[in-house]
Steps between C-alpha positions, in 0.01 A plus 500: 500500500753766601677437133147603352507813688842598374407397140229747583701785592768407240266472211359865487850618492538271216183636315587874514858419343268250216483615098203724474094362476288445237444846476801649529503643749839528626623343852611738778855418598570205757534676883778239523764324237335145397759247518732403238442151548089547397451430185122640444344368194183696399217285343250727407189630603159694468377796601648558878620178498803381440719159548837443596750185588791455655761247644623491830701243719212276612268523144339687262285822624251554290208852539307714375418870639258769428429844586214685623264698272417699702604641883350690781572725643632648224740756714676189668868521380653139493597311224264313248323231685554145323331130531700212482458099422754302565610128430805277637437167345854347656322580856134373448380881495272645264247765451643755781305791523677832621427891490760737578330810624846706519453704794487367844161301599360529835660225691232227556288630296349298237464553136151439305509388165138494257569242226185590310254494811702232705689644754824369653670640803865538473764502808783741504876554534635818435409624179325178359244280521447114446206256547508270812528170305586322152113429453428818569769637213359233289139638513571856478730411151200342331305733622680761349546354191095500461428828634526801358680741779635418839477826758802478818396725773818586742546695802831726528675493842391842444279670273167426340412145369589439136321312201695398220282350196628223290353384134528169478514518118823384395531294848393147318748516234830580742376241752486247217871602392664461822278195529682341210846682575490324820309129403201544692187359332153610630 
């Protein structure tokens, strides 16, 4: 578990240093050098979706990450909110969800996600949040790649609460890329 929460705090670091979306949109400059030895391989993508794979010591990473269509408050200054999927095949884990808020989140608070009128509750640690279980990840992924938007609602350690909306368009396609990238079959 504690090697999925570094992937998690790795990966966004990894994403903002990643060859520009589907819509060109250039990517703001990594807040910290990647490492050499990462070799990130981008697959593709749709709309604010896109899929990425790499190789580390114990297996193939494989993920995909999106960002927000829109955010509120809109006078919040932080960095570009992104959602992340995430598979290690070598370790028996698939379909972690993740949302990196980038700002502090109120310590114990919990997160609340809205996968197309199902809502999850997310736990907390520092400036991300996770589901409590594989079968919970599981459910929110095929959930999400039915629906149409997911809505995360965060609370700052200080500060108003935020929403950040996600289309989900796009979502199906990158899922099924890292899916192959990294052998999973659904």
């Amino acid at each position: 578990m504690k090697n999925l929460r570094v992937c998690a705090l790795v990966l966004p670091l990894l994403f903002l240093a990643a060859p520009a979306g589907a819509a060109g949109k250039p990517a703001p400059a990594a807040p910290h050098p990647v490492p050499k030895e990462i070799h990130l391989r981008h697959l593709g993508g749709a709309g604010e979706w896109q899929a990425y794979a790499f190789r580390e010591k114990s297996g193939p990473v494989c993920y995909l990450v999106g960002s927000p269509i829109k955010t509120e408050p809109k006078a919040l200054k932080r960095k570009r909110p992104v959602a992340m999927v995430t598979h290690r095949p070598d370790e028996h884990v698939f379909n972690v969800v993740s949302f990196t808020e980038f700002y502090p989140l109120k310590s114990g608070s919990d997160v609340s996600l809205d996968v197309g009128g199902t809502d999850f509750d997310l736990f907390s640690h520092g400036d991300t949040a996770w589901s409590r279980s594989s079968d919970t990840d599981k459910t929110i992924v095929e959930g999400m790649a039915k629906g149409r938007e997911a809505i995360v609602k965060a609370t700052p350690r200080k500060g108003p609460q935020t929403a950040d909306t996600y289309s989900l368009i796009g979502f199906t396609k990158a899922l099924s890329l890292i899916d192959k990238a990294c052998g999973v079959e659904r």
